[in-house]
Structure formats: structure tokens, C-alpha cells
C-alpha positions as CSV (number, residue, x, y, z in Angstrom):
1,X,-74.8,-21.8,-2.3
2,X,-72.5,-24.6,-3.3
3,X,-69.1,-24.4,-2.5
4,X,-67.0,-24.3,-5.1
5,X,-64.7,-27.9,-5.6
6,X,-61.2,-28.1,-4.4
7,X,-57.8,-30.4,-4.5
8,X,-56.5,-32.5,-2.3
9,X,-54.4,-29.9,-0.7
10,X,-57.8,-28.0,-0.1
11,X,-57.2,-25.5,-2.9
12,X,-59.8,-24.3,-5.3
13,X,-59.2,-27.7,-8.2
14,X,-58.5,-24.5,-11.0
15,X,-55.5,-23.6,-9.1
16,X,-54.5,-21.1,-6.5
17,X,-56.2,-18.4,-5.9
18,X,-53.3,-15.6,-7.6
19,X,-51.2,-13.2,-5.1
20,X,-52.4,-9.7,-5.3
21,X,-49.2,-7.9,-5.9
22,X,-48.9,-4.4,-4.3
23,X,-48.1,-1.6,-6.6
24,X,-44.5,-1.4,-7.6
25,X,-43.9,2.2,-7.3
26,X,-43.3,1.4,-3.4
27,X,-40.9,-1.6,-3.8
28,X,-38.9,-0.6,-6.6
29,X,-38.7,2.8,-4.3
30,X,-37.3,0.5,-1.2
31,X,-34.6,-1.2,-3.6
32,X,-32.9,2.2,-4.8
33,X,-33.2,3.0,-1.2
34,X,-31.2,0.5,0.4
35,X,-28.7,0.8,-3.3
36,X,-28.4,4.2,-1.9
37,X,-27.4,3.1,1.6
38,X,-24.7,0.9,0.3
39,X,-23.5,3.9,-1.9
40,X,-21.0,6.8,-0.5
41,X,-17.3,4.7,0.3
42,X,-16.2,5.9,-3.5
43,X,-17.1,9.3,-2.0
44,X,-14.2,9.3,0.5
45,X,-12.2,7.6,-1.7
46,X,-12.2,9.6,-4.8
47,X,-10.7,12.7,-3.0
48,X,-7.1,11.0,-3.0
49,X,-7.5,11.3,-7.2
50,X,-7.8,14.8,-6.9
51,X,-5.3,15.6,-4.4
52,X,-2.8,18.9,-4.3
53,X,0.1,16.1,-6.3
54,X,-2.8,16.0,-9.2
55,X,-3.1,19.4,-8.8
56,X,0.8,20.0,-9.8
57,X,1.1,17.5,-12.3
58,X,-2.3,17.9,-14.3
59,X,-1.2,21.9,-14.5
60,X,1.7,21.3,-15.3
61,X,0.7,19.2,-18.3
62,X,-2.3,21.5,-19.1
63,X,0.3,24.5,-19.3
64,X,2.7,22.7,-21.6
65,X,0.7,20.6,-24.0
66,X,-2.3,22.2,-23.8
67,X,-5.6,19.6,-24.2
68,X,-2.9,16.8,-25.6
69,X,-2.4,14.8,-22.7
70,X,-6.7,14.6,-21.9
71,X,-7.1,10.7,-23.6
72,X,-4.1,10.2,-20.6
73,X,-6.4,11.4,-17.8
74,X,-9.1,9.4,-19.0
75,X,-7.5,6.3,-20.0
76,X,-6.0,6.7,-16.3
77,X,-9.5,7.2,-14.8
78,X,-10.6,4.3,-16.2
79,X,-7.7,2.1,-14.8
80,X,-8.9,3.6,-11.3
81,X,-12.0,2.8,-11.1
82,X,-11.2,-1.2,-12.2
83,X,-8.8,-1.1,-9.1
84,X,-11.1,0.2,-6.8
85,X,-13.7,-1.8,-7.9
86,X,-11.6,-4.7,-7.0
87,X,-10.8,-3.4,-3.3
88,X,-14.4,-3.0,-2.5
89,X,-15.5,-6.6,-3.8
90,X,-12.9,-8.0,-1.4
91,X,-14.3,-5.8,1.1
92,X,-18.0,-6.7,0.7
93,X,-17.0,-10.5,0.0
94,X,-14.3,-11.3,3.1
95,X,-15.8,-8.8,5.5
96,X,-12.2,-7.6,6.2
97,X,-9.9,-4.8,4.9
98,X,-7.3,-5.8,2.7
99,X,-4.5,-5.4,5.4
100,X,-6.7,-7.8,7.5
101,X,-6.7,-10.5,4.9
102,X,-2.9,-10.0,4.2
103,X,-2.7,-10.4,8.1
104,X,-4.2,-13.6,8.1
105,X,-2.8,-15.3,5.6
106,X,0.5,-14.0,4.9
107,X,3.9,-15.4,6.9
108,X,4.6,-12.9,9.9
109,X,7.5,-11.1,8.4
110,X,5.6,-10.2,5.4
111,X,3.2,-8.7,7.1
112,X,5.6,-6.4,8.8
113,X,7.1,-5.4,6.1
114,X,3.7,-4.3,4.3
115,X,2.6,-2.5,7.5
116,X,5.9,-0.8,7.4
117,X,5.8,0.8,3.7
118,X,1.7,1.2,4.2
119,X,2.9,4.0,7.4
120,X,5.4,5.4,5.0
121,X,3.0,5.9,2.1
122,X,0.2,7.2,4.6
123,X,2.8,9.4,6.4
124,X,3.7,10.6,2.5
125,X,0.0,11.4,1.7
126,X,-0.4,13.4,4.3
127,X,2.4,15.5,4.1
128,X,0.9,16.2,0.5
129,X,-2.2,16.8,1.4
130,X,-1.3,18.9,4.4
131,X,0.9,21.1,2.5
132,X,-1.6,21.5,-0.1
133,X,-4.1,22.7,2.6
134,X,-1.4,25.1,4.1
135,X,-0.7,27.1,0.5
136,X,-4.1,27.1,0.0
137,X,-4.6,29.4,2.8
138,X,-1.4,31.3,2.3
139,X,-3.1,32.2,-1.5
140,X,-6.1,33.0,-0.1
141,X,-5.9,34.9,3.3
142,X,-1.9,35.6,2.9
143,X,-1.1,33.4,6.1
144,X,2.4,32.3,6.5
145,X,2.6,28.7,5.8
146,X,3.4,27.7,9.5
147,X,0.0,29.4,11.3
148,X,-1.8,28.0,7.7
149,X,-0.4,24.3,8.7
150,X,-1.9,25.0,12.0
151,X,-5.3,26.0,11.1
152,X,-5.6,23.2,8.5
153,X,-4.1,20.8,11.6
154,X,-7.3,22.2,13.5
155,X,-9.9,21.7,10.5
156,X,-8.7,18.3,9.7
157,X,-8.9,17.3,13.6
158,X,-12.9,18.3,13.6
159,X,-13.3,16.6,10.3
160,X,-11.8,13.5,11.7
161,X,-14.0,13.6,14.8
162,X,-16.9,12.9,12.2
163,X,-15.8,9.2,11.2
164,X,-16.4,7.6,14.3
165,X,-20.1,9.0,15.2
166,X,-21.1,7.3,11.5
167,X,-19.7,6.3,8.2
168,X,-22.3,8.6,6.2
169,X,-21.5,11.4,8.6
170,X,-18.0,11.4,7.1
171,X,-18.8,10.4,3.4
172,X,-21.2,13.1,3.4
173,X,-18.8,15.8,4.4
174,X,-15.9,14.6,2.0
175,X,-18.6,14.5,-0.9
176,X,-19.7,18.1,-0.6
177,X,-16.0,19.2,-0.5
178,X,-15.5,16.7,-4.0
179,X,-18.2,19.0,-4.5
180,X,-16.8,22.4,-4.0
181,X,-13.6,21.4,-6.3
182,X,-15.9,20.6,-8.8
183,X,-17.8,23.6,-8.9
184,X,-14.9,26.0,-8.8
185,X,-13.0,24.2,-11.7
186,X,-16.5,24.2,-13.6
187,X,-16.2,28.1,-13.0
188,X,-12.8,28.3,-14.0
189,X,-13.3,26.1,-17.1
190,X,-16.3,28.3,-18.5
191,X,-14.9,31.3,-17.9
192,X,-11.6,30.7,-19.8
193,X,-14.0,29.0,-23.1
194,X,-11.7,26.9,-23.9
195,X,-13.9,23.9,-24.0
196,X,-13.4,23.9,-28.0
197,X,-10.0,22.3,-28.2
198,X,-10.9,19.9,-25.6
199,X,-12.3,17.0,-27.5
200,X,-9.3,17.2,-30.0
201,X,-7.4,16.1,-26.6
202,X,-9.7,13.0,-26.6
203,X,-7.4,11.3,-29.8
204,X,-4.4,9.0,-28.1
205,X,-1.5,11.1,-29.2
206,X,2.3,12.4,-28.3
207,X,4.7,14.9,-29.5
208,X,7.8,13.8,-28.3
209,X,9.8,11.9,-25.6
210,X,8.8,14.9,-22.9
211,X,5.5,14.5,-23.2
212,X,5.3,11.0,-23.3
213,X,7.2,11.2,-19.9
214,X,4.8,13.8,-18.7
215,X,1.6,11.3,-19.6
216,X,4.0,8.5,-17.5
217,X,3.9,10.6,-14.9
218,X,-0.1,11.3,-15.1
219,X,-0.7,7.4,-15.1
220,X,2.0,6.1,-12.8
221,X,0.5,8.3,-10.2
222,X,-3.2,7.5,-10.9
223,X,-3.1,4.6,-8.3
224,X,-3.3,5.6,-4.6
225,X,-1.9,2.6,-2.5
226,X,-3.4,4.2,0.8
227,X,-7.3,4.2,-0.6
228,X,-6.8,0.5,-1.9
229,X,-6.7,0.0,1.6
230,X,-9.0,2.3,2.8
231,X,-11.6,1.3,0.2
232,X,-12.1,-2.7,1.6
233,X,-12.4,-1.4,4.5
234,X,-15.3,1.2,4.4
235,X,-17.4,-1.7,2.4
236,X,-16.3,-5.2,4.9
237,X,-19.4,-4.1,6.8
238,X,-22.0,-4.1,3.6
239,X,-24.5,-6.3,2.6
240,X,-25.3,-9.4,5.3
241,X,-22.5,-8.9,7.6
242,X,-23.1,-8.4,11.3
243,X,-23.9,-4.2,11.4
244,X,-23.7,-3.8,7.7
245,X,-26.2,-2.2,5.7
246,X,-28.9,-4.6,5.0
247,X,-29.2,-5.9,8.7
248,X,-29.2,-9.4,8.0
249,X,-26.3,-11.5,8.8
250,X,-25.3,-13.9,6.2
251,X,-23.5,-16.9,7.2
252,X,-19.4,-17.7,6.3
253,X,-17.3,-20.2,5.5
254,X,-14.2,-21.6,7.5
255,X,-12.1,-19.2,4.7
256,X,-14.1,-15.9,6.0
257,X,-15.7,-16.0,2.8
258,X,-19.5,-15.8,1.7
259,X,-20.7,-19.7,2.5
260,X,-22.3,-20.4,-1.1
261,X,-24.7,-22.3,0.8
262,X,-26.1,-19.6,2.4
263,X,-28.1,-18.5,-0.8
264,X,-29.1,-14.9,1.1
265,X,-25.8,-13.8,2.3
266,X,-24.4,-14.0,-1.3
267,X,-27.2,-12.5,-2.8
268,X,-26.9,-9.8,-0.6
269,X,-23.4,-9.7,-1.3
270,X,-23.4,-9.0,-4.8
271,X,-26.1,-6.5,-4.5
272,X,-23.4,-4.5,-2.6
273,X,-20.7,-5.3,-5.4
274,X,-23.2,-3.6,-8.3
275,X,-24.1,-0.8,-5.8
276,X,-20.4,-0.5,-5.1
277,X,-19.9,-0.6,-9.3
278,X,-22.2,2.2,-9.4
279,X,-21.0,4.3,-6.4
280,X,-17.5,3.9,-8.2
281,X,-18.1,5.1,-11.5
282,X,-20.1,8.1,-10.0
283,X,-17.3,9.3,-7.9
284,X,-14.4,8.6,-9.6
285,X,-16.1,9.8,-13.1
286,X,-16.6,13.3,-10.9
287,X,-13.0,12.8,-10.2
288,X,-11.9,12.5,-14.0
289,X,-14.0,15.4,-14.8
290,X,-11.9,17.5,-12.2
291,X,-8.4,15.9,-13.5
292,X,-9.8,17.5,-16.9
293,X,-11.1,20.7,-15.7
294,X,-7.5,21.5,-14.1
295,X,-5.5,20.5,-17.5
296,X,-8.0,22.4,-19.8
297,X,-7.8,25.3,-17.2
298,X,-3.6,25.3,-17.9
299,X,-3.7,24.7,-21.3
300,X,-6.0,28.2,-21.6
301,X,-4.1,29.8,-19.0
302,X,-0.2,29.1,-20.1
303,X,0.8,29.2,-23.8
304,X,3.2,26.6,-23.5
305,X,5.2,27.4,-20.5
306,X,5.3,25.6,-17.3
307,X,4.7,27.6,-14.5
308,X,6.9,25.5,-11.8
309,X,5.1,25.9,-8.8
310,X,1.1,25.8,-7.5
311,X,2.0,29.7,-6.8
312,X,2.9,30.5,-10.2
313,X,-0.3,28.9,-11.2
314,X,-2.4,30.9,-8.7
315,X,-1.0,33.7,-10.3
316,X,-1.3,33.2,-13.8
317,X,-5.2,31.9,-13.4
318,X,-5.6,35.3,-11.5
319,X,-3.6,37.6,-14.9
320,X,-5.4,35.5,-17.3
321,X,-8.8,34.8,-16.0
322,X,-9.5,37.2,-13.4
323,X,-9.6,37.3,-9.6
324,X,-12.5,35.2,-9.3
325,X,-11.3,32.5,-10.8
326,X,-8.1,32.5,-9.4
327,X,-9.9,32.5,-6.2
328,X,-12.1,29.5,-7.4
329,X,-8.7,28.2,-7.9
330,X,-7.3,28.3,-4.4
331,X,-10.8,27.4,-2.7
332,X,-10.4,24.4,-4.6
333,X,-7.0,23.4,-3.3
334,X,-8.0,24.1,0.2
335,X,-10.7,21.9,0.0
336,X,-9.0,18.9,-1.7
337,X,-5.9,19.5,0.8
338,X,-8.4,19.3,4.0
339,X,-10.9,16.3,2.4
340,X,-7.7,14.4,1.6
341,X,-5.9,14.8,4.8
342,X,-8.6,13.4,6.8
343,X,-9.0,10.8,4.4
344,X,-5.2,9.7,4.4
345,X,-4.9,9.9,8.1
346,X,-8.2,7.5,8.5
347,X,-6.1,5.1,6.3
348,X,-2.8,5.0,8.4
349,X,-5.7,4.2,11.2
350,X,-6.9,1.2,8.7
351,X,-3.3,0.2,8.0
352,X,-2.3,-0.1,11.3
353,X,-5.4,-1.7,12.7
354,X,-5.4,-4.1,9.8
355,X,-2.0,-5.4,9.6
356,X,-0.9,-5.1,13.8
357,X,-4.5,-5.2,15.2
358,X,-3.4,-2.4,16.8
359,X,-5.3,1.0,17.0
360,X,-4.2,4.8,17.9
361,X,-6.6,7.4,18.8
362,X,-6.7,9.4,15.9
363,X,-5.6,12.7,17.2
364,X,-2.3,11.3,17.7
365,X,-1.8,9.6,14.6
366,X,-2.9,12.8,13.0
367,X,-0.1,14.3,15.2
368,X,2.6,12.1,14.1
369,X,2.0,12.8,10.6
370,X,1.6,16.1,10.4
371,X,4.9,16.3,12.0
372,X,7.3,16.1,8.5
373,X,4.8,18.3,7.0
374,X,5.2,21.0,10.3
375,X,9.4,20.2,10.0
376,X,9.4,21.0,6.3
377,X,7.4,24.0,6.0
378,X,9.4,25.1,8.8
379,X,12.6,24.7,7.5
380,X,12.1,26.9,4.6
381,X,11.7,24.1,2.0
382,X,9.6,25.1,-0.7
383,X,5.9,23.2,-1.1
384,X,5.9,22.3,-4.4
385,X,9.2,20.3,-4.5
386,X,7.6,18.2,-1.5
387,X,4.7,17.7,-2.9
388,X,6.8,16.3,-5.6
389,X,8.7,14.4,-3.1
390,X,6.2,13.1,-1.5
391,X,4.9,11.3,-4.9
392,X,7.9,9.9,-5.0
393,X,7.7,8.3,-1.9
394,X,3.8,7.1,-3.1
395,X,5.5,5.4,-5.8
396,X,7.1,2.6,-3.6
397,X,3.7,1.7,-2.4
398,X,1.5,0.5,-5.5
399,X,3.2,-2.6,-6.2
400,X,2.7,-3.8,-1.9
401,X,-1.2,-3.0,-2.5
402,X,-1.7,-4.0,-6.0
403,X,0.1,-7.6,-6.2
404,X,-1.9,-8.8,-2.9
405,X,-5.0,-7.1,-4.0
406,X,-5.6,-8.6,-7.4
407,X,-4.0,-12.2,-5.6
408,X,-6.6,-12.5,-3.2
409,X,-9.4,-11.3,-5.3
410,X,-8.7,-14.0,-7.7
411,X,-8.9,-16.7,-5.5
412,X,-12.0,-18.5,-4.4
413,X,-10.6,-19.5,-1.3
414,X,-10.6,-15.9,0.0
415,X,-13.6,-14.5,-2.0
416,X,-16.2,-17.9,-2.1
417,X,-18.0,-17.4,-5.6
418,X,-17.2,-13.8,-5.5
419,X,-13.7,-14.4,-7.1
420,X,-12.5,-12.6,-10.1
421,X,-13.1,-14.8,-13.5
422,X,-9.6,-15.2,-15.5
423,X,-10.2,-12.2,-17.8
424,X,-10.8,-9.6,-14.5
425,X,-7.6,-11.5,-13.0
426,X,-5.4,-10.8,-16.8
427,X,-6.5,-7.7,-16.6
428,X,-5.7,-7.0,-12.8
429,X,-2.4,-8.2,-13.8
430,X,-1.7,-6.2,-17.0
431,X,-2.7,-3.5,-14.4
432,X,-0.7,-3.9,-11.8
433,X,2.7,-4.2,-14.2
434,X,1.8,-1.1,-16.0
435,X,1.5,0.5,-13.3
436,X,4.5,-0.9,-11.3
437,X,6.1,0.3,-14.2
438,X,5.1,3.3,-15.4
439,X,6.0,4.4,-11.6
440,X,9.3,2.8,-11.6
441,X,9.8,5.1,-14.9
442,X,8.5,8.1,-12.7
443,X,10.2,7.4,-10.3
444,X,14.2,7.2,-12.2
445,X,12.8,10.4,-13.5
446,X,12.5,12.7,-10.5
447,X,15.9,11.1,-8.6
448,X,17.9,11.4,-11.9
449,X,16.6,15.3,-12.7
């Protein structure tokens, strides 16, 4: 038998021979799978959008407008999610937190001075979240709120033990307690049917200066300076770094940027900047779902009235809706006050590493901040008014995280060819001044009465 002719190169003269191609059910299958390994930092985050201060203010709305103040919640979801969206691209495009790239390329002083309000804002979270935690377990079980800040101490502790035997250890934990306040506001919204005002809520409206303050106060505190820090952190490792999720190691540049010569280190890169879009817009839209769940819980449980404390609220879901719910209610503060403890003491550790290079075992940092919370519940004080307080003090935070945040991402010297375009940088702009803003407004408001 005769050969059949062939090219110079030795291949058959039609051509070569054509690649037999696997079936794709298998490779498509590996691709959603390492998606899914990059996915679960939005997780962690999202918790600090549904904290015990969202639970106060979103009530408080709910109870006195009703559904009105819904296109707020979602308009301020939205803005979220852009912002966090921005923190993880530096993340995955530097391969440093955002306090890192602040320490390494802004003056000394500075830097001080944004390590010193990030401890204030992460000592300020957690006294929210820890007194949110405690009257959670004073509604439920009746505990005096000192023992309750003890036992929620003791949880959060074990909880922080998880974060350094593996990240998806910790993100898994914290996303089946986002998961247990979701569920018990889904009960609570069924069972009070009031679902049928709800998209009326939807239309961008007001009814006076009150509740246009009310909706200032919604937005203003929508931005969480202490996860904008947390949030480039849990994704410097992704995609091509040294120990990050795909296992290859993609070169850099002299900046600590991608090196856009380096053609699979960047594509790797923005593989982890979709799968961190995606991861984004799952959590935090679970997040905005819960935001609504608590005002459209309010605005069936209280005609009009606002009932001044987390307490009150307890105790009106429980007259209006039944003890079940009202259970569901104070389940669902316990968990958000213990998964966003843990979560705002891991970013006081991020802070602190990132801006000093400096690192406390956790268990003392945890014990440091706990402290204020432990001095105010002892001295009588009463948990609402410091969860309101301690908003306050959140409020001097955004514009530290934001301005440097939304500088940095736009420039190509930090971020190689993973910089913002000029329409993401406007926007990151018109962002941050709303926001700076709408807090500064928030913030007159509470100090002036």
C-alpha cells in the first residue's frame, strides 16, 4: 500500500490531520469549577450590609413609611456592589490589600493617619455588631446583656479560629449564617402577606423632608469602610499569584501590577475579576433582599409609628405576627451580630497588618475591641442609642477608604491593564461624593438631634 503524499514539514500535503476534541461536558465542568473556587470573599463581606445598624435603621423606615423608602434600599444596593467590585479588582490586580498599596505608596504620615481612623472604624463595627449579638440573646433566652456579651465573646472567638485553617472554612460558615437571616426574614415576610404593597415601593418617591432624611440615612450608611479593606484582601491571593487559586504564578511588574507581558498572569487575572463580578452580585443581591425583607416586615408590622428601639421591634413582630416570627426575628439578629463580629475583627487584623505590617494574634484584638462594647453594656447605657453611635463613628471612615480606593484603581501604574476606564473612574467619583456627603448630612443629623 502506497503511502499517502506529504509536505515538506512531513504532514499529509491536504493539511493536518484535525485534533480530536474531547467532549465538552468535562471542560466546561472544570471552568465553573475553578469560577467556583475563586467565588465566596463577597460571602464574608456581604454580612457587614446586614448588620444590627441596618437592622435599626431599615425598621425604623419600614415602621414609618411603610414600602416607600424600598427604590432607596435598592438604589443603595446597587452603589454597593460597584464599590466592592472595585476593592476586589485591586485585590486580584496588585496582589495586596488596599492598606498595603496605601502603605507603599503614600508619604509616612498619611499612612498613620489612615491606620488610625481604619482601628477606630473597626473598633466601632464591632461594638455594633457585638451589641447586636448580646440583645439578641437577651430576646431570646432572657440573658442579661453582660453574661449575653460574654457568650457572643466566646462564639465569635471559635468562629475566628476558622480563618486561619482556610479561607473557604470561614466564607463557608459566614454564608450559611447570611443564610439563616435570610430564611427567617423570608418567614417573617410571608407570614405578615404584605408582599402586595411592595412593588409600589419600587417608584423613586418622598413625602417630606423626614423621610428624605430617613432615605439619607439608608444610603449614607450603605458603604462599610472596614469591608473595602477586608474585601482586597480576601482576593490579592486569586488568580496567578503565588498560593492563589489557580496555582500558577503569573509574573509582575516593577509597580506590583500584572506584567502585560506576561499574557497568562493577566488572563488569569481577569478571570478572577468576572468570577469576583459574579460572587458580588450573588451575595450582595441576597443582602438587598434582606435590607427589603426587614422594611417590608416594619411597614406590616407598625402603622406608622416608629418603635425606637430593636426591643420594641421584637415586641411588636411578636403582637402582630406571632411568636414564631418574632423568634425568626431575634435568630436573625444573633446571627448577623456573631457573622459580623468575626468579620469586623478579621478587618482590624487586615488594617493593621496592611498599613503597620504589624500583626496581633487575633484573640487579643478580639479582646481590645470588645472592650467599649463590655464598658457600655456595663454601664447601663442602652443598646440602641450605641448602635446608633457607633454609625456615627462609621461615618468618618468612608471618605479614608473610598478616595484612595477609586485613586488607585484608576491608575495603570498600580493596576497594569486592569485599571478602571474613565467612565468606572466618573462614576467612582460621583460615588464617593455622594456618599461623603450624604454621611456628612447623617452625620449633622444625629449630633444636632
Amino acid at each position: 500500500m502506497l503511502d499517502s503524499p506529504r509536505g515538506r514539514d512531513g504532514t499529509p500535503a491536504g493539511g493536518p490531520a484535525p485534533a480530536v476534541l474531547g467532549p465538552p461536558g468535562p471542560r466546561r465542568a472544570a471552568r465553573l469549577t475553578a469560577l467556583a473556587r475563586l467565588c465566596g470573599p463577597a460571602f464574608v463581606v456581604s454580612v457587614a450590609y446586614i448588620d444590627p445598624g441596618n437592622f435599626a435603621t431599615n425598621m425604623s423606615g419600614g415602621a414609618r413609611y411603610g414600602h416607600m423608602l424600598l427604590w432607596v434600599i435598592a438604589g443603595a444596593n446597587v452603589m454597593a456592589m460597584f464599590v466592592q467590585a472595585l476593592s476586589a479588582k485591586l485585590g486580584i490586580a496588585t496582589g495586596r490589600s488596599l492598606p498595603q498599596v496605601c502603605r507603599d505608596r503614600l508619604p509616612r504620615p498619611l499612612t498613620l493617619l489612615l491606620w488610625a481612623q481604619g482601628e477606630l472604624v473597626a473598633v466601632a463595627t464591632d461594638l455594633a455588631e457585638f451589641i447586636g449579638g448580646a440583645l439578641a440573646l437577651n430576646l431570646l433566652f432572657g440573658l442579661p446583656l453582660l453574661p449575653a456579651a460574654a457568650l457572643v465573646a466566646a462564639v465569635s472567638f471559635a468562629l475566628l479560629g476558622l480563618a486561619p485553617r482556610g479561607r473557604h472554612r470561614f466564607e463557608a460558615v459566614i454564608g450559611a449564617m447570611l443564610a439563616v437571616v435570610l430564611v427567617c426574614f423570608a418567614y417573617q415576610v410571608l407570614d405578615s402577606g404584605s408582599l402586595s404593597g411592595a412593588a409600589a415601593g419600587l417608584v423613586p418617591r418622598l413625602a417630606g423632608p423626614d423621610s428624605l432624611l430617613l432615605a439619607t440615612g439608608i444610603i449614607g450608611a450603605t458603604v462599610m469602610p472596614h469591608v473595602i479593606y477586608l474585601h482586597s484582601a480576601l482576593t490579592r491571593h486569586q488568580a496567578g499569584l503565588p498560593g492563589g487559586a489557580s496555582g500558577a504564578s503569573g509574573a509582575v511588574g516593577p509597580s506590583g501590577a500584572v506584567d502585560p507581558a506576561d499574557p497568562a498572569g493577566l488572563a488569569g487575572r481577569r478571570t478572577a475579576v468576572r468570577a469576583s463580578r459574579a460572587d458580588i452580585t450573588l451575595a450582595l443581591g441576597v443582602a438587598g433582599l434582606v435590607n427589603m425583607a426587614m422594611l417590608t416586615v416594619a411597614a406590616a408590622t407598625f402603622d406608622g409609628g416608629d418603635p425606637g428601639s430593636l426591643t420594641a421591634v421584637h415586641a411588636g413582630i411578636g403582637a402582630a405576627l406571632g411568636p414564631v416570627a418574632a423568634l425568626a426575628f431575634a435568630l436573625a439578629l444573633l446571627a448577623s451580630g456573631l457573622a459580623s463580629s468575626s468579620v469586623g475583627t478579621y478587618a482590624g487584623q487586615i488594617i493593621m497588618e496592611g498599613f503597620l505590617r504589624r500583626r496581633v494574634p487575633l484573640t487579643v484584638r478580639r479582646l481590645v475591641t470588645i472592650a467599649p462594647a463590655v464598658a457600655i453594656l456595663a454601664a447601663g447605657a442602652d443598646p440602641t442609642d450605641a448602635l446608633v453611635l457607633s454609625q456615627v463613628a462609621l461615618s468618618f471612615g468612608i471618605p479614608f477608604a473610598l478616595v484612595p480606593l477609586v485613586a488607585f484603581t484608576a491608575s495603570r501604574r498600580v493596576m497594569g491593564p486592569l485599571a478602571n476606564g474613565r467612565l468606572t473612574t466618573a462614576l467612582g467619583a460621583a460615588v464617593t461624593c455622594a456618599v461623603t456627603v450624604l454621611n456628612g448630612v447623617l452625620l449633622t443629623q444625629v449630633l444636632t438631634g
